[in-house]
N, C-alpha and C positions, 0 to 999 in steps of 0.2 A: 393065699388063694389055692392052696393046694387041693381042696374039697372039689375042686371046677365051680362053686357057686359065687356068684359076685358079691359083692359087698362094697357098701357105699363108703366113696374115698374118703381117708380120713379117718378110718374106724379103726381100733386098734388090731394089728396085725397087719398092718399094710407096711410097705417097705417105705424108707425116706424117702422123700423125692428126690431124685438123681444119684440113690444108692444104691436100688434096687435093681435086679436082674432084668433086662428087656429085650425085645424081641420084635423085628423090625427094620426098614432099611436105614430107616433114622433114628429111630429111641435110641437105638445103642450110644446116640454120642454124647448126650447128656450123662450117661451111664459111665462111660466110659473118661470120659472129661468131665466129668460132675462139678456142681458150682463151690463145693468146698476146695477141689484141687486147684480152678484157676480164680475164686473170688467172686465167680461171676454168677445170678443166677440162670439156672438155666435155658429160662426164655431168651435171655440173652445172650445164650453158647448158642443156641437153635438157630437163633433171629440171626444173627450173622454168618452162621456155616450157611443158612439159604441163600443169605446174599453171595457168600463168597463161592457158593454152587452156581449162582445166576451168572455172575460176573467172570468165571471160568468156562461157562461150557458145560460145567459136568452131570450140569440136570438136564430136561428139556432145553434143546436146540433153541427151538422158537421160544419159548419162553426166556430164555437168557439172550436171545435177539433183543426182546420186543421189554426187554429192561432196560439192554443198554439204551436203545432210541431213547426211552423214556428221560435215562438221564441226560442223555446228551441235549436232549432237546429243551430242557430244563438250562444247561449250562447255555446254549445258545442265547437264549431267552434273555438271561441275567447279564450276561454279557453284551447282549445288543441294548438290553436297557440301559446299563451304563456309560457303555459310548457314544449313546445317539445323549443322554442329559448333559455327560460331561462336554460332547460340542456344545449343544446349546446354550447351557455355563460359558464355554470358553468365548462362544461368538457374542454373547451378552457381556464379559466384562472388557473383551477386544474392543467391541466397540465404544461403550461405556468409559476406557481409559480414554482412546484419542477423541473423545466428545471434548471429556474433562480436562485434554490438553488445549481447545479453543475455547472452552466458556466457562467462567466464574462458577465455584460453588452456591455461592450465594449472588445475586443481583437486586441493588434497590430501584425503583422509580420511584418519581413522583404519582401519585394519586390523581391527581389534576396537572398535565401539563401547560396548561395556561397558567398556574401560581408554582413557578418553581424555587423549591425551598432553599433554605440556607442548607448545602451539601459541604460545607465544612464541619458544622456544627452536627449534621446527619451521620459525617464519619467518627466523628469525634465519640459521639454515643454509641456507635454501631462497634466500636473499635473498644470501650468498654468491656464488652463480651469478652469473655475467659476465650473462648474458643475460637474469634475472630483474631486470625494472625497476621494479614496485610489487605490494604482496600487501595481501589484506583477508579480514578474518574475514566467514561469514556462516552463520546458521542454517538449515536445510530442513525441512520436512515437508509428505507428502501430505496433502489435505484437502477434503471437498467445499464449494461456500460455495452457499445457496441465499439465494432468494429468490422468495415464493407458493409456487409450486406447480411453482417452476422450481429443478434442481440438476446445478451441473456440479465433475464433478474438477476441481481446483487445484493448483499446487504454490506451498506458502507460502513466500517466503522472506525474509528476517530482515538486514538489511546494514543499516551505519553508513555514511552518505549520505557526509560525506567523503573515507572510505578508500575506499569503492564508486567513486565516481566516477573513482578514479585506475586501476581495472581493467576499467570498464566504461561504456561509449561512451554506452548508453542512460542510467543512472544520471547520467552527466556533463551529460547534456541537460537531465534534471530535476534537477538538483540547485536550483537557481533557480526551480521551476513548481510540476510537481506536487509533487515530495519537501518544500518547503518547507509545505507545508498541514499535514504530519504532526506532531503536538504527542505527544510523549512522555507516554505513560501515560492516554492519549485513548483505545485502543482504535482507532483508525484504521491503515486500510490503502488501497493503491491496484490497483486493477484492469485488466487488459488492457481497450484498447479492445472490443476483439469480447466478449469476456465478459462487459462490464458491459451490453450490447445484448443481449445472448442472456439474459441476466437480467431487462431492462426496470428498470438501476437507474442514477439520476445522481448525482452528487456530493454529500453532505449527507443522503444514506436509509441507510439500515442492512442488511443482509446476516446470515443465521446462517451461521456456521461450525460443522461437524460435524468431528470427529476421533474416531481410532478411538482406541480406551482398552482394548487386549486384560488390562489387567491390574485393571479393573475385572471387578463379579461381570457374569457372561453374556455379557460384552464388550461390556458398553453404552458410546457413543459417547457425547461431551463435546459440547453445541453449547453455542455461544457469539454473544450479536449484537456485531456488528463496526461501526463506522460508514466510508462509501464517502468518503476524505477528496479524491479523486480518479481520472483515469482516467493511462494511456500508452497509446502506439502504437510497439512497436518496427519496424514492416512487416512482421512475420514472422507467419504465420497463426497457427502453434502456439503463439507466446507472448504472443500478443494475444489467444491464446482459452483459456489456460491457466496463467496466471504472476498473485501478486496480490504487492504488495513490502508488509512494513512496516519500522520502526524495530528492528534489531537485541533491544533491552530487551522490548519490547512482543513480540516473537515468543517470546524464549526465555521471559514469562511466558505463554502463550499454551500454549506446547510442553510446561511445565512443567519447563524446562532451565537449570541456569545456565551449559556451557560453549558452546561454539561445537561448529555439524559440523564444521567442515573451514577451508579459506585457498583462495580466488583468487588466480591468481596472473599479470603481465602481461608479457609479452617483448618483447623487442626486436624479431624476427622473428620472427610468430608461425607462418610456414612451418616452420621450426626446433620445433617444438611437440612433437613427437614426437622429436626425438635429446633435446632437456631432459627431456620427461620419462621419457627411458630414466635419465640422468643424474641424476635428483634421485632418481629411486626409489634407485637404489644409492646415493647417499649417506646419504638418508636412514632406508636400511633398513627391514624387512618389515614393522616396524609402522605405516608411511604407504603407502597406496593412491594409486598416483599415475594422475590421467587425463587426457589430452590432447582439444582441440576435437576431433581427428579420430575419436576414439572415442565422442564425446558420442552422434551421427546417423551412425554407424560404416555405417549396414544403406543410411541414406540416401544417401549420398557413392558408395557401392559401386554400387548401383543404377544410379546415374549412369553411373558409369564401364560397366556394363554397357552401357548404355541406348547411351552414345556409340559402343560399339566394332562394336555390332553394327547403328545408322545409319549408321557408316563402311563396313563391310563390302556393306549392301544398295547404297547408294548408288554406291559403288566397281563394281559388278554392271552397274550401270546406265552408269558411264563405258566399261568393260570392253564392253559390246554396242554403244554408239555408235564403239568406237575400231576393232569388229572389222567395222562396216560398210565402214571400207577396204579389206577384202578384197574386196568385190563391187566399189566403185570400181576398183580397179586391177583387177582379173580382169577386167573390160569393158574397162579402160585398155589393156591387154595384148591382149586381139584385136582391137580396134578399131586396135593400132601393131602388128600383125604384118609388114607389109610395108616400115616405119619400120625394126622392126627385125633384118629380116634384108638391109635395104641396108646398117645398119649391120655388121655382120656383115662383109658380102662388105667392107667399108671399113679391114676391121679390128680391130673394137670386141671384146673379149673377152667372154665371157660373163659374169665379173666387171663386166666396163663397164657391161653390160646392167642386169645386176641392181641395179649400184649407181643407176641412172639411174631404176629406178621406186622402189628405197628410197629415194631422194630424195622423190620426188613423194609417198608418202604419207606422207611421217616431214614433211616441212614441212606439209602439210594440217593433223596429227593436233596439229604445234605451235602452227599457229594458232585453230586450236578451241579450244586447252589455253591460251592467253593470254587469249582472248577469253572465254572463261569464266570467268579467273580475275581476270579485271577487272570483269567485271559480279557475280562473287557478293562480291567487294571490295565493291564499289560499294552492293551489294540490303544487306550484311551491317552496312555503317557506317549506314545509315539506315535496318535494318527498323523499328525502334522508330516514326519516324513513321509509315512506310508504314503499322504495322500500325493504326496511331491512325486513319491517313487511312478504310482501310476501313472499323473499328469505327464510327467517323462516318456514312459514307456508307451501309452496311447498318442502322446501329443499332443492334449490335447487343455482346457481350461477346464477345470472343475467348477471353480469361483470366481467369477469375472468382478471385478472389486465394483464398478459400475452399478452391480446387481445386487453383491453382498456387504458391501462397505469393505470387506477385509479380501487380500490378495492369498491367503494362505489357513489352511485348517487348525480353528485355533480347539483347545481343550483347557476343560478345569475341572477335574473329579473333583467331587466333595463328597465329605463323608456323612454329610447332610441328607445325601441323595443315595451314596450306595449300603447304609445301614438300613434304611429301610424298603430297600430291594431285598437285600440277602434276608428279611426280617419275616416279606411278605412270603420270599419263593420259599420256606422254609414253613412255613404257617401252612400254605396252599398245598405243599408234599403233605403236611402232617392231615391235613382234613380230610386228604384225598384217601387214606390209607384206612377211613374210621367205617366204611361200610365194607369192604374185601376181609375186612378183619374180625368185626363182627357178624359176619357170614360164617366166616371159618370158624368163630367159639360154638357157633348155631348145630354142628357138622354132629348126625347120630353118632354115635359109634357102633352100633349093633348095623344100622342101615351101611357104612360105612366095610364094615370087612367082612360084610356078608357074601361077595364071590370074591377074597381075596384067600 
């Protein structure tokens, strides 16, 4: 271009791209570090000297302010979104375990309680199943138990400590503690921890049990004194404040019953819980009622899943306005290098080049916010449990009153289910953000450009 006249880039006599002589506060580094020396091309020496001008200081003040917010608030974002799902996770299989330490995977009925079936011959084929590993009879009914002036709902139920034990986690703990105090035809029973508090009764007092009796005259209620042969604690609020176990024999005379309700039954994977028992209902046909853990707290589980998808959504909201604070970054990035890039320009650089040279700059911001975030809510999400102990400590005060939350303590469970496509979205939502500041800046005249530079 030695004639002073232009000439359209590309035409023979033009210097290589990032070989040639430049002039400039920034062409020079392409020039200078050109993409054959470090491999790179030179949108992508450029695209990252801005970033590593933003992230030092060395450009504009406020603009290397108003980057870094950008990415911090990004890494916040990612980060709270992963702590608040892996609670929710963790609070959903906390309580999920200790459901599944007091009730069968599987439970049959009869279909009609008044025709109660042959339940040997029900286990017999239930037990068939590949995936069906132990089953056990046990009796139910509602019932209130008082004591003074104090009465709470109950659910009575009625299991042979042996067989129970081989379907249920809690039973297997006491089988050795409390279950052994039970003396057959003693009238004893055992009561949830919380229930026997809310009653003001300890081991060795007595309790009346009321039962309803529709088929007495007026429907006068049965009460009966029971003695308290001990306590349990399954961790679970609802059945530490609502479950009282006796001796199979002593319920069904109690109930006035000699057959069984129904069969627990124990799986292999008890995730699998719901295809078994689509499979056992059809084998076993209309006259067995078949139900699965996931139906037991069907309303409960649901909620959950509610609860999560729509703190996914707010919180995602939240990464979504931190990631579209890159448009301000680069729209100030973009006039503050107008003169960078309309040298560029006269050098060559295509409007593609342009563009791609600040999608560069904010698509690596937007991924280092998106690492950094997703390393610290890794990080908050593996140890909230203490943290949250530390502060309980230091305020004094209950975070999670188990009454309220079923669990006494901040449970977690990152999955990588949940933080893949976080890291997936915050990265997607930097990339989108950066596609109009970018093509703005390929748009930039160059004649209009360094006309008073």
């Amino acid at each position: 271009m030695s004639d002073g006249a232009p000439r359209p880039a590309g035409t023979p006599g033009d210097p290589p791209r990032g070989s040639g002589p430049a002039e400039g506060p920034e062409v020079g580094l392409f020039v200078a570090h050109g993409g054959p020396a470090l491999g790179l091309p030179y949108e992508v020496q450029i695209g990252l000297r801005y970033l590593r001008a933003a992230r030092s200081g060395a450009g504009n003040g406020f603009i290397s302010f108003i980057s870094g917010v950008s990415m911090l608030g990004i890494a916040l974002g990612v980060a709270a979104l992963i702590v608040v799902l892996s609670v929710v996770n963790g609070f959903s299989k906390e309580v999920r375990d200790r459901m599944l330490a007091v009730i069968a995977h599987v439970e049959l009925y009869a279909a009609n309680p008044a025709a109660a079936p042959d339940w040997a011959a029900v286990e017999a084929r239930a037990r068939s199943d590949r995936e069906v590993v132990s089953a056990a009879p046990f009796v139910v009914a509602q019932a209130l138990v008082g004591r003074g002036d104090q009465l709470r709902p109950v659910q009575v139920r009625g299991i042979d400590p042996d067989r129970e034990a081989e379907v249920s986690d809690l039973v297997r703990t006491l089988r050795d503690g409390a279950l052994a105090k039970l003396r057959p035809g003693e009238g004893q029973m055992l009561l949830g921890a919380t229930l026997a508090k809310q009653l003001g009764v300890v081991p060795g007092q007595s309790v009346t049990v009321v039962l309803p009796q529709p088929d007495r005259p007026a429907g006068a209620p049965r009460m009966l004194p029971l003695t308290v042969a001990g306590t349990f604690e399954a961790g679970h609020f609802e059945y530490d404040s609502s479950l009282a176990l006796m001796l199979r024999g002593d319920a069904q005379a109690l109930f006035g019953t000699a057959g069984v309700a129904g069969l627990q039954l124990r799986l292999a994977d008890r995730d699998r819980a719901p295809e078994v028992a689509r499979r056992l209902a059809m084998a076993l046909g209309p006259d067995i009622s078949v139900r699965d853990w996931t139906l037991t707290n069907r309303q409960w589980f649901e909620s959950v899943q509610i609860q999560k998808q729509m703190l996914f959504l707010i919180l995602a909201l939240i990464v979504a306005v931190a990631a579209f604070n890159l448009v301000s970054t680069l729209v100030m990035t973009v006039t503050d290098k107008r003169a960078d890039i309309a040298i560029l320009r006269t050098l060559g650089a295509s409007p593609r080049s342009i563009m791609g040279i600040f999608m560069l700059q904010g698509a690596v911001s937007g991924a280092i916010g998106t690492l950094i975030g997703a390393a610290a809510g890794l990080l908050i999400a593996v140890n909230v449990g203490a943290i949250v102990a530390a502060i309980e400590s230091a305020l004094r005060v209950t975070l999670l009153p188990p009454s309220v939350y079923l669990v006494s303590r901040m449970p977690s469970d990152p999955r990588s289910a949940d933080i893949v496509p976080i890291v997936l979205i915050s990265l997607a939502l930097s990339f989108v953000a950066t596609l109009y500041p970018s093509w703005r800046a390929s748009r930039v005249d160059p004649a209009e450009a360094l006309r008073y530079e």
